[in-house]
DRENVO-243943 format. One line per field, with one value per atom (N, C-alpha, C): residue number from 1; residue in one letter; atom name; x, y, z. Coordinates in pm, 1 decimal, decimal comma, always signed. Layout:
<marpas>
i	c(NUM_...)
aa	c(A_...)
at	c(CA_...)
xx	c(X_...)
yy	c(Y_...)
zz	c(Z_...)
</marpas>
This chain:
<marpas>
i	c(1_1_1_2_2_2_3_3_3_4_4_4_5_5_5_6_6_6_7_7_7_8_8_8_9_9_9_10_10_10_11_11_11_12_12_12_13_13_13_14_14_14_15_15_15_16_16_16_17_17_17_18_18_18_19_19_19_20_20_20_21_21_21_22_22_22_23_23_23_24_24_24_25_25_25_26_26_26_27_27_27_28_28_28_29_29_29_30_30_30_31_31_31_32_32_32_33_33_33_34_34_34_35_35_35_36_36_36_37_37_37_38_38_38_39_39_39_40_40_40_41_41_41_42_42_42_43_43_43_44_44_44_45_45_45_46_46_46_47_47_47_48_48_48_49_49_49_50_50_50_51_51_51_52_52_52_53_53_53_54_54_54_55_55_55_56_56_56_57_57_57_58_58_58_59_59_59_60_60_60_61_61_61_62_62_62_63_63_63_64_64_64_65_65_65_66_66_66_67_67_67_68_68_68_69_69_69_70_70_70_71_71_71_72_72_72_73_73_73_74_74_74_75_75_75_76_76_76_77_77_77_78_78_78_79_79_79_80_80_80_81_81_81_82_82_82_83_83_83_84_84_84_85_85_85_86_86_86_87_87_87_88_88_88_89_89_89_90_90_90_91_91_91_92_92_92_93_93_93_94_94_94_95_95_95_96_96_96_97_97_97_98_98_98_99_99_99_100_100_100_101_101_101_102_102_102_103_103_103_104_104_104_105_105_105_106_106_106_107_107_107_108_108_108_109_109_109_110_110_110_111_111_111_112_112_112_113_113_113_114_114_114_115_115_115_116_116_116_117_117_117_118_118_118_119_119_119_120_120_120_121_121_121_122_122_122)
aa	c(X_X_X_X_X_X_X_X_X_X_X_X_X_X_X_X_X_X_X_X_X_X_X_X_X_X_X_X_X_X_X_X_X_X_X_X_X_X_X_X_X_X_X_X_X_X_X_X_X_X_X_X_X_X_X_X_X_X_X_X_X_X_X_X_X_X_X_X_X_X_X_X_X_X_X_X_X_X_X_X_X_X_X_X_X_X_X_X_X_X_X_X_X_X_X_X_X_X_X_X_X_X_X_X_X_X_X_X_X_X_X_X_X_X_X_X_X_X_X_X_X_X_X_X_X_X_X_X_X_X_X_X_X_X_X_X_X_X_X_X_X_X_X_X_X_X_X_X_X_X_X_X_X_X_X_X_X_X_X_X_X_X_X_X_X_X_X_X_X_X_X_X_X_X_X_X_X_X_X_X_X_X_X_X_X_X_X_X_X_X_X_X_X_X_X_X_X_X_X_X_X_X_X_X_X_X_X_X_X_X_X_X_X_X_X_X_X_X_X_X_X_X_X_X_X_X_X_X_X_X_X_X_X_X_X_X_X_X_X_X_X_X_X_X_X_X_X_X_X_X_X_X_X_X_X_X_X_X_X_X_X_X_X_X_X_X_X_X_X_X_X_X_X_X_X_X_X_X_X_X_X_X_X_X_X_X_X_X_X_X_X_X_X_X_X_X_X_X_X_X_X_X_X_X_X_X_X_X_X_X_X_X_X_X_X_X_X_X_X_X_X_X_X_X_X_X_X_X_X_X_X_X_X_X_X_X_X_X_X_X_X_X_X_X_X_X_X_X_X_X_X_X_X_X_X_X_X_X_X_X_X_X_X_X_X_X)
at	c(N_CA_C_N_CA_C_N_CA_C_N_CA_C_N_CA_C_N_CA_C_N_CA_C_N_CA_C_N_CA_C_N_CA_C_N_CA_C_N_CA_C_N_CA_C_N_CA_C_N_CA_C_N_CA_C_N_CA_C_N_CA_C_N_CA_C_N_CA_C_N_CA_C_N_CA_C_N_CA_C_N_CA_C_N_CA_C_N_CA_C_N_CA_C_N_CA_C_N_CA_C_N_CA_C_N_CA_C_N_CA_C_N_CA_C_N_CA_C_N_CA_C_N_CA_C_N_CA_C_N_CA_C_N_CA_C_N_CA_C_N_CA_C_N_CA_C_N_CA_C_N_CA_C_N_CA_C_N_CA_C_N_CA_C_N_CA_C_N_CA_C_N_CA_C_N_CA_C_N_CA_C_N_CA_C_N_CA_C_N_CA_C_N_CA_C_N_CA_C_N_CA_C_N_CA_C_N_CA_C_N_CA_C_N_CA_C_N_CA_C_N_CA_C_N_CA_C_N_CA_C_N_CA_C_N_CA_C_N_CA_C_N_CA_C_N_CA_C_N_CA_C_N_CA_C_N_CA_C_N_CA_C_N_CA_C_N_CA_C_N_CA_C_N_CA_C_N_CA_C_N_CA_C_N_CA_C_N_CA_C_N_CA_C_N_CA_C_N_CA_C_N_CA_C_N_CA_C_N_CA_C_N_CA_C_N_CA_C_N_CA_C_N_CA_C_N_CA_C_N_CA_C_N_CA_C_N_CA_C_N_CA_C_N_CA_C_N_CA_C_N_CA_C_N_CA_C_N_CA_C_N_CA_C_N_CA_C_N_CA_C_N_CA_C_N_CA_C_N_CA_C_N_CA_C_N_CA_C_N_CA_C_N_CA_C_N_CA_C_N_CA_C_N_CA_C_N_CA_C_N_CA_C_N_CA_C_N_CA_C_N_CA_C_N_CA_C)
xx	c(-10056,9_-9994,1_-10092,7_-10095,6_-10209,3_-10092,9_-10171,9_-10088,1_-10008,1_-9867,5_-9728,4_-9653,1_-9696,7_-9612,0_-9604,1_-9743,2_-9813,4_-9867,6_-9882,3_-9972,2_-10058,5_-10211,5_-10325,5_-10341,8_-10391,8_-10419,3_-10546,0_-10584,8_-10696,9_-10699,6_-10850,7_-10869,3_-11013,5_-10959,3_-11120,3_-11184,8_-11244,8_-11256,6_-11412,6_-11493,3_-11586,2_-11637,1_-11829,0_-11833,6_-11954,7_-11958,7_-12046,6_-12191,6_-12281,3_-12379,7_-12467,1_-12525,6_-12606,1_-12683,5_-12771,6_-12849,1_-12809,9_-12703,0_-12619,7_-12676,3_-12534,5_-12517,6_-12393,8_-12316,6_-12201,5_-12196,4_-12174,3_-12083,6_-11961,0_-11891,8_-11771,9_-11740,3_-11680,2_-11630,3_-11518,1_-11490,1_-11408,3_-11320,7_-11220,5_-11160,8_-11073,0_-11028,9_-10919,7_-10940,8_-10833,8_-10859,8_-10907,4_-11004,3_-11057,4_-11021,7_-10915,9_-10833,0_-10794,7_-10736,8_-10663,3_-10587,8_-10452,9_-10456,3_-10476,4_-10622,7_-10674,9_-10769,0_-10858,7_-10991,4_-10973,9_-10816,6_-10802,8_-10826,4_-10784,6_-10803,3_-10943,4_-11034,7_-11187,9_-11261,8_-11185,8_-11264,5_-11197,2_-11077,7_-11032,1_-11112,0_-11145,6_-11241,3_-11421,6_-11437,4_-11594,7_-11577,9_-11492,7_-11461,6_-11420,7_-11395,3_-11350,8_-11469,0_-11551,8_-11661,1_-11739,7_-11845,9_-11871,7_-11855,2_-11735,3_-11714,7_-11720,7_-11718,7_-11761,1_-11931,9_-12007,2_-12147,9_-12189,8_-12134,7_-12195,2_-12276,9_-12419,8_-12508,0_-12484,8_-12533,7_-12558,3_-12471,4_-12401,0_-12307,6_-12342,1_-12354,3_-12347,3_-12214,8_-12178,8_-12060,6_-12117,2_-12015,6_-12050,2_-11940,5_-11961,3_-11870,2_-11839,6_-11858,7_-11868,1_-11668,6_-11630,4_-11422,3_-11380,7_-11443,7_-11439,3_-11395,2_-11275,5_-11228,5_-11188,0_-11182,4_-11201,9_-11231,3_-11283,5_-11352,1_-11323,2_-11246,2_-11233,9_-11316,0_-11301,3_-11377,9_-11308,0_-11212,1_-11147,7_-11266,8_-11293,2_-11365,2_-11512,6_-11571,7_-11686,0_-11724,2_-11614,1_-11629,6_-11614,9_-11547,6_-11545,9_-11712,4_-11777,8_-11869,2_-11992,8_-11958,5_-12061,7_-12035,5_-11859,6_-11858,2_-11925,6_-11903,2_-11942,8_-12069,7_-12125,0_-12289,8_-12351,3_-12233,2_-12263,1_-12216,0_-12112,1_-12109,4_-12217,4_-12235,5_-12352,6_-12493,0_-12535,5_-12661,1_-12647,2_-12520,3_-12483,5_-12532,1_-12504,3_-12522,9_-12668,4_-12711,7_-12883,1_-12880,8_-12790,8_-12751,3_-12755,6_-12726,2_-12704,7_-12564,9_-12551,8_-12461,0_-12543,9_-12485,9_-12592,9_-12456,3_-12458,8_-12381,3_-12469,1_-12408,8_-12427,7_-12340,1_-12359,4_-12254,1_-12172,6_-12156,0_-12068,9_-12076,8_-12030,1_-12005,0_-11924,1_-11930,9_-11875,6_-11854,4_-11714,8_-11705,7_-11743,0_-11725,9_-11796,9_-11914,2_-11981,2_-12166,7_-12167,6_-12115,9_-12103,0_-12091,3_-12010,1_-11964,3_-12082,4_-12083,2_-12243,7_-12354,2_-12405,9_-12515,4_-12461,6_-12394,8_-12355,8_-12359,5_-12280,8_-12279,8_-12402,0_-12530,0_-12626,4_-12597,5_-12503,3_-12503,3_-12562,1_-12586,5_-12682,8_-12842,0_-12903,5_-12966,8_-12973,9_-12894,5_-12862,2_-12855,9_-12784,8_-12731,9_-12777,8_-12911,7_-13009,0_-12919,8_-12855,3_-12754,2_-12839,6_-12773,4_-12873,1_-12780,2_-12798,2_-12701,0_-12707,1_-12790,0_-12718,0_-12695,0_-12579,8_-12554,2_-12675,4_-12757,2_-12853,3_-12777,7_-12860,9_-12849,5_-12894,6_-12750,7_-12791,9_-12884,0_-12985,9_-13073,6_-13200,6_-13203,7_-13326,6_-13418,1_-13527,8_-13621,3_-13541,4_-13497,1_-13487,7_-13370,9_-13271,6_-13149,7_-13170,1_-13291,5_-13311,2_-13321,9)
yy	c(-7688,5_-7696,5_-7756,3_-7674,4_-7771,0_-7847,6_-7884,5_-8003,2_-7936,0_-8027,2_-7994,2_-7895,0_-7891,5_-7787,6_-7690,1_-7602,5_-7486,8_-7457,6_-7347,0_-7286,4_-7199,6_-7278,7_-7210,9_-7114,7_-7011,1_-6926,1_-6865,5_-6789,8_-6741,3_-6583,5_-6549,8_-6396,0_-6367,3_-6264,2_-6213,0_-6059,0_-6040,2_-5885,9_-5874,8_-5757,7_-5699,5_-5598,3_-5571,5_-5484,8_-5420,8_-5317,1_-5287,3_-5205,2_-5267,1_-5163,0_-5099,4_-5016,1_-4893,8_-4940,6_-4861,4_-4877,2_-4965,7_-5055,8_-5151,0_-5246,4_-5323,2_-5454,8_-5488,1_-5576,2_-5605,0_-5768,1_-5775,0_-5938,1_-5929,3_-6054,4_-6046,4_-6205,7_-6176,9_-6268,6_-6380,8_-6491,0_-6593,0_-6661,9_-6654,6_-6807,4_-6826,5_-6964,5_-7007,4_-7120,6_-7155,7_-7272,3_-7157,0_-7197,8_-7179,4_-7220,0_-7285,1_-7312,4_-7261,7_-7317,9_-7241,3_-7152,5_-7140,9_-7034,3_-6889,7_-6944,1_-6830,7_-6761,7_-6851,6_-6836,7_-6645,9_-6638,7_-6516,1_-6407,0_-6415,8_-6319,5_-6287,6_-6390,2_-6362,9_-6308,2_-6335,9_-6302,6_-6171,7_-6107,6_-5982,6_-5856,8_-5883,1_-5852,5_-5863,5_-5952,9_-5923,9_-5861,0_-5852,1_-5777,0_-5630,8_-5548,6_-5422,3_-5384,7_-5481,3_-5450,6_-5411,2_-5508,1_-5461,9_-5399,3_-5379,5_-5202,4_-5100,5_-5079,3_-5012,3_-4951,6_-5048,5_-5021,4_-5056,2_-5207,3_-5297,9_-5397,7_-5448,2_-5529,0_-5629,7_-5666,1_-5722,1_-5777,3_-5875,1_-5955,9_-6098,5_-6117,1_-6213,5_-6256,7_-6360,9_-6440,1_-6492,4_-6476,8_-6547,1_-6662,8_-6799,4_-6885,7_-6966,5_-6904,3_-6943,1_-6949,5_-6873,9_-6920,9_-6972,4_-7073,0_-7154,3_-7287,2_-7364,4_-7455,1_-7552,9_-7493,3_-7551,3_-7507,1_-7579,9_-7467,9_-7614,1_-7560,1_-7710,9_-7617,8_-7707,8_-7657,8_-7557,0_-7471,5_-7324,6_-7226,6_-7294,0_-7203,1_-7170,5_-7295,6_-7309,8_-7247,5_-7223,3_-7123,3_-6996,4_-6946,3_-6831,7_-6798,3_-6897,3_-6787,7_-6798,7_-6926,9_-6889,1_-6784,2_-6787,3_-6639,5_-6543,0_-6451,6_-6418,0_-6367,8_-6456,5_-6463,4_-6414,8_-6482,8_-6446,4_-6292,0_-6219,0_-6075,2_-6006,7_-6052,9_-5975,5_-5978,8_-6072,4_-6050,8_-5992,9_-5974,1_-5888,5_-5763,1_-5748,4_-5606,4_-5585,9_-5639,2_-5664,6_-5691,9_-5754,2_-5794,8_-5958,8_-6023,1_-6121,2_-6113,7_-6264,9_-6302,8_-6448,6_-6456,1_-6526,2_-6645,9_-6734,3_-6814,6_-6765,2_-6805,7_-6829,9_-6863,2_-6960,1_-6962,4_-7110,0_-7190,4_-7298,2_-7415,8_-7450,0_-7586,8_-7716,2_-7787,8_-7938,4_-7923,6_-7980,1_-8026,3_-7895,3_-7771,5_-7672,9_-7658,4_-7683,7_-7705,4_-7844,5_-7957,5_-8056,0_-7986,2_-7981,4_-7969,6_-7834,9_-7757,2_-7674,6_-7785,7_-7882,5_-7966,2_-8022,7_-8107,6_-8197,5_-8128,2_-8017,4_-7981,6_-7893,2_-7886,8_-7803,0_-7648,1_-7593,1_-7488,5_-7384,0_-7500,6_-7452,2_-7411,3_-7483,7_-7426,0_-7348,4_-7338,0_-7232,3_-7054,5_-7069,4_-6967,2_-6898,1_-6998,2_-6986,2_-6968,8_-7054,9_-7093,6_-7092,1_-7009,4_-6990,1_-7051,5_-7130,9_-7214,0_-7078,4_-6999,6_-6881,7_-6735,1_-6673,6_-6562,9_-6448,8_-6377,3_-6304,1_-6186,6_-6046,7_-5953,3_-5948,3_-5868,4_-5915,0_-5811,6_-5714,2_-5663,3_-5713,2_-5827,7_-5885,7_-5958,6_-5937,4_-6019,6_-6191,4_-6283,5_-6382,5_-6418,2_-6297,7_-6332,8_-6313,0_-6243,6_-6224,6_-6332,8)
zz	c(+4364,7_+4234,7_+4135,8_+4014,4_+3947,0_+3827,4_+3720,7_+3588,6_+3595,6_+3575,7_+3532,5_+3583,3_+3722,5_+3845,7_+3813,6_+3708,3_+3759,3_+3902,7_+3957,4_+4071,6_+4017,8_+4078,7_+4015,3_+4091,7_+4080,3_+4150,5_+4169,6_+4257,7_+4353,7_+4304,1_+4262,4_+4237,9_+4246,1_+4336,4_+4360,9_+4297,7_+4225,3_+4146,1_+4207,1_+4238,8_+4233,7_+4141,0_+4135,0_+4063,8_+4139,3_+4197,0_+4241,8_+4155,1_+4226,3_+4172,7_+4185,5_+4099,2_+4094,2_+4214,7_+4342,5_+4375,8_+4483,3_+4513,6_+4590,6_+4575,7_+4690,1_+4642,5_+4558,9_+4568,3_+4493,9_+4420,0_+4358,4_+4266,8_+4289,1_+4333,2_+4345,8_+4284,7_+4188,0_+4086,5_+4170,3_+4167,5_+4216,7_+4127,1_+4095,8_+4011,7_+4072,2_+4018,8_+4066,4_+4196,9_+4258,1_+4392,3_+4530,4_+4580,7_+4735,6_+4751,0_+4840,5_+4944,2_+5091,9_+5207,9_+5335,9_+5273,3_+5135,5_+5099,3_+5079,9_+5011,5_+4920,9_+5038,8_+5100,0_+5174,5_+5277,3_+5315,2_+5371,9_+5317,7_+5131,8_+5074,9_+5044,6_+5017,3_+5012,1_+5102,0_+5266,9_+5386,0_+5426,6_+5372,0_+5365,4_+5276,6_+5171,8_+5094,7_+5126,3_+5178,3_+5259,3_+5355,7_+5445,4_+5579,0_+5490,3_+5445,7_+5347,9_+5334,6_+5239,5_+5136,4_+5232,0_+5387,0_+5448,7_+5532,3_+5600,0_+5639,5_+5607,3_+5467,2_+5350,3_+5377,6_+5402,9_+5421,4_+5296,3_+5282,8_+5155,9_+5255,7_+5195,8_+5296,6_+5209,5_+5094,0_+4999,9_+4904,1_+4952,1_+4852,6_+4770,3_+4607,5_+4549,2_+4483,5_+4509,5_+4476,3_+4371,7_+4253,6_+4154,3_+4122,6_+4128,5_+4141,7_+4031,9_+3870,3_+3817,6_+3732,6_+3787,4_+3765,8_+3858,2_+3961,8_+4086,5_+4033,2_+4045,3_+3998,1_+4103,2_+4217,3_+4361,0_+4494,5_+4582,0_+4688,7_+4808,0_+4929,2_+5034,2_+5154,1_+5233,1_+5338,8_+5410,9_+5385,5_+5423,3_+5327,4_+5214,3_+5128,9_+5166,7_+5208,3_+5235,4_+5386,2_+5442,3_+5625,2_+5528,5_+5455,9_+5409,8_+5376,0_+5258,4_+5272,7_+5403,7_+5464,1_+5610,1_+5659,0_+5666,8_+5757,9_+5717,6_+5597,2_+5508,6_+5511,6_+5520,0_+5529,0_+5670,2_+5762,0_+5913,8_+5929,0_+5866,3_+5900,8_+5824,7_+5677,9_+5607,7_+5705,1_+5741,0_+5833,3_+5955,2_+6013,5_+6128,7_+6082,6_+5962,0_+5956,3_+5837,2_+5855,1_+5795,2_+5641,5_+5606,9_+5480,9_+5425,9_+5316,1_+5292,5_+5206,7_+5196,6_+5099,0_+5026,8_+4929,5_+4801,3_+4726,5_+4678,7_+4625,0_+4448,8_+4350,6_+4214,8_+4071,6_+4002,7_+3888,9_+3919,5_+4017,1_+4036,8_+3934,2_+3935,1_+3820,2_+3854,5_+3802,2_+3828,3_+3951,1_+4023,4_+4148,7_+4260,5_+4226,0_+4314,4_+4334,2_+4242,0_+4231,7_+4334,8_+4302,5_+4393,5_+4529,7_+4606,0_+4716,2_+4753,7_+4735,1_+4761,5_+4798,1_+4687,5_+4712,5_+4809,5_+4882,6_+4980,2_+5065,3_+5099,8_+5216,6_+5256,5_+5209,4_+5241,8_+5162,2_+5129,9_+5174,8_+5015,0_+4966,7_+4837,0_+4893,0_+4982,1_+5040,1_+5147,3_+5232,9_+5333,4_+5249,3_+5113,9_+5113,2_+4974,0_+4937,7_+4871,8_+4707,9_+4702,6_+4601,3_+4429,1_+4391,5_+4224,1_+4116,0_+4016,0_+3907,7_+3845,0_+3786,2_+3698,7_+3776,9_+3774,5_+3821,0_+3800,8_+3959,7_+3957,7_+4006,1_+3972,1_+4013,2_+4176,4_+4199,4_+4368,2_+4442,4_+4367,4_+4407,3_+4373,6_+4306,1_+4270,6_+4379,0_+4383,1_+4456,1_+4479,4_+4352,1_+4388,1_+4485,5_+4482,9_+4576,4_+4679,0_+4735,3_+4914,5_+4961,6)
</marpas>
């Protein structure tokens, strides 16, 4: 529940592109929630015969550690299948929790959203 017994909510949109590779946009709470619907959507995308996923985490308003197995997993099916997955865009307490838990460097975490065919996201 967020202020004044609203429920924030979780949305995930993609855009794929030319040449491959996808962005897949985040807002809202990562949560045990939400985390199924993100890992339903990487599991799709790469069955699809998508290698190459950048998350852009920049409508990320919270991310717990359901969120943060999402994108290991994530990361762990994309390289199954000779691919990556890329973090980018986080802010305040999501940029936090990236730095602490490593996984800004594990997952070669970029502060501004890159094209996920670019040299710097490999």
């Amino acid at each position: 529940m967020g202020a004044r017994g609203t429920t924030l909510t979780f949305t995930v949109t993609h855009d794929e592109r030319d040449g491959g590779g996808v962005c897949l946009r985040l807002a809202g709470e990562l949560d045990l929630g939400a985390a199924g619907s993100l890992n339903a959507e990487i599991d799709r995308l790469v069955a699809s015969g998508e290698r190459h996923l950048l998350l852009d985490l920049g409508g990320l308003t919270f991310c717990d550690s359901t969120g943060i197995a999402a994108f290991v997993r994530g990361d762990n099916m994309a390289a199954a299948h000779g691919g990556w997955l890329r973090l980018s865009g986080a802010t305040g307490r999501v940029d936090r929790v990236l730095q602490i838990t490593g996984l800004a460097d594990v997952l070669r975490y970029q502060p501004e959203t890159a094209d996920p065919r670019s040299p710097s996201a490999r």
